[in-house]
C-alpha positions in Angstrom: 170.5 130.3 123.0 166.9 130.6 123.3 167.8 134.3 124.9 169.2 135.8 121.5 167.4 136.8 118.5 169.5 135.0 116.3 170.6 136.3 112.5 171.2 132.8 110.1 171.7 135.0 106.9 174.7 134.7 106.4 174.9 130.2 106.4 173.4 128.1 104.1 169.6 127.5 104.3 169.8 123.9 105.4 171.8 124.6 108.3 170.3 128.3 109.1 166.7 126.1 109.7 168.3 123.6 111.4 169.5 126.3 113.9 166.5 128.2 114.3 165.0 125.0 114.7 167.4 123.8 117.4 166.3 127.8 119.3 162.6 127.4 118.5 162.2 123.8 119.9 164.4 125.4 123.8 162.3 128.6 123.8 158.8 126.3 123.4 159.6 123.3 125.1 156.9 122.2 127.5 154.7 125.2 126.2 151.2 123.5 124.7 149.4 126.9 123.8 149.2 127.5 120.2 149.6 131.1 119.7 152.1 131.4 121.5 153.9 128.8 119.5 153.0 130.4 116.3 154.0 133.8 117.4 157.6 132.2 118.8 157.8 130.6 115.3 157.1 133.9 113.7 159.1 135.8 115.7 162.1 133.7 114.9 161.5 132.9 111.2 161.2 136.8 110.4 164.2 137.7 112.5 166.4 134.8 111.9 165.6 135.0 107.9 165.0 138.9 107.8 161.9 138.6 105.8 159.7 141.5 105.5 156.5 140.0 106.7 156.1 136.2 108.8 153.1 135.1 110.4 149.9 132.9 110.2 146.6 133.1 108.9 144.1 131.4 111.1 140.9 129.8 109.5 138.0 130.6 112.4 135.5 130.1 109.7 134.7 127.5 106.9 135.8 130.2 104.0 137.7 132.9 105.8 141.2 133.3 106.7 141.4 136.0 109.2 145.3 137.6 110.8 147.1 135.6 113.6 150.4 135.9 115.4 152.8 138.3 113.0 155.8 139.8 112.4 156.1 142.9 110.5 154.1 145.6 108.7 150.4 145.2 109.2 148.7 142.7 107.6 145.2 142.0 105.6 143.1 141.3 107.9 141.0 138.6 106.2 141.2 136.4 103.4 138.9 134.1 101.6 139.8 130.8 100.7 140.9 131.1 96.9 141.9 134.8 96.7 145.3 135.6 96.8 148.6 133.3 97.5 147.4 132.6 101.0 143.4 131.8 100.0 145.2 130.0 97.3 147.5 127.8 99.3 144.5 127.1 101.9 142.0 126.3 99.3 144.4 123.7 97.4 145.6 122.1 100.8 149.4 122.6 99.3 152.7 125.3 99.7 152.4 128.1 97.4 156.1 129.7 96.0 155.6 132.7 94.0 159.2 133.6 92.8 157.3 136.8 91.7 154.1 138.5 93.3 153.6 140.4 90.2 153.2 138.0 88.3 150.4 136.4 90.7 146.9 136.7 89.2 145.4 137.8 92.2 147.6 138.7 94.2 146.6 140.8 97.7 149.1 143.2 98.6 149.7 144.2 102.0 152.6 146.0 101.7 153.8 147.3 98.0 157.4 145.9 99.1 157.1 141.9 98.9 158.3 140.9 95.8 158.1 136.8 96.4 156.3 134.8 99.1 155.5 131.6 100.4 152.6 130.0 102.1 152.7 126.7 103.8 148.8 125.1 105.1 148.8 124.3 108.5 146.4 120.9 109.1 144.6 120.2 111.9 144.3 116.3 113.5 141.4 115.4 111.1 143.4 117.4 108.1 142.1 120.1 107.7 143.6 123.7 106.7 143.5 125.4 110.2 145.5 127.8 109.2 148.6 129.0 106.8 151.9 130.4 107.0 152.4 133.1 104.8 156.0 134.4 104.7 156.7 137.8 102.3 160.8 138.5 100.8 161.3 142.3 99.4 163.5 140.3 96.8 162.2 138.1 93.9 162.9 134.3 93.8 163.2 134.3 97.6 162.1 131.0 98.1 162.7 127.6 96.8 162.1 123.7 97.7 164.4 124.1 100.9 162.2 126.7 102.5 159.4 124.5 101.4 160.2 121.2 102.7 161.5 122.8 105.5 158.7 125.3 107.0 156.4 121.9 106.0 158.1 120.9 108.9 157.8 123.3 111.4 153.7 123.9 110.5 153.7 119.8 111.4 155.7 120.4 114.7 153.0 123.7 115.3 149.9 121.1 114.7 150.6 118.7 117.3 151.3 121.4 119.6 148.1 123.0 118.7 146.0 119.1 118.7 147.2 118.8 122.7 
């Protein structure tokens, strides 16, 4: 399995994470280095999901997001803490769902496409934001409380990977 891109878009949400759970933990198992753990978990997110943009934000300074590990078009290359959904969501230390980026006082937009988005904090041993998840849908309403308590999940499993 860990061999395949695999394509969960057509099963329910719960079960299409639980998969793409089951392929993320064989393809990292026994690897400790955290890129290459968030670009796995990108990689198969984005594919599995077939989001238009997946990847992280990494915070290398006190109030500055700056592009990690990615999947799709290119990305903003920084972000301050408090600007847009991602500076948002690293700044309040909680999962941003924007059902609509329009609507999003502030919003940055990397690509005119994404329509919704959400962006899960990553926390380091000492919990702090060391970086975010930002995931962007070409539809509206992409993303709900599933996706949420779900990728809260995975950005736990990427922490203690990253704490090693």
């Amino acid at each position: 399995m860990s061999e395949t891109q695999l394509d969960v878009r057509g099963i329910a949400k719960p079960d299409a994470y639980r998969t793409l759970l089951e392929q993320l933990n064989a393809v990292c198992d026994g690897v400790a280095d955290p890129i290459a753990v968030m670009s796995t978990m990108a990689c198969i997110l984005h594919h599995g999901f077939g989001h238009l943009w997946t990847g992280f934000y990494r915070r290398t300074e006190p109030k500055r997001l700056i592009v990690g590990p990615y999947q799709g078009t290119l990305g903003c290359m920084e972000i301050e803490l408090g600007r847009g959904v991602c500076g948002t969501a690293a700044l309040h230390r909680q999962t941003v769902i924007v059902d609509d980026v329009r609507l999003f006082a502030g919003h940055i937009s990397c690509d005119a496409r994404s329509l919704s988005e959400i962006v899960v904090p990553v926390f380091d041993s000492h919990g702090e934001v060391m970086a975010v998840l930002d995931i962007d849908s070409v539809n509206t309403g992409t993303f709900d409380e599933t996706d949420k308590n779900h990728l809260e999940s995975w950005v736990a499993r990427f922490a203690k990977t990253a704490a090693s």
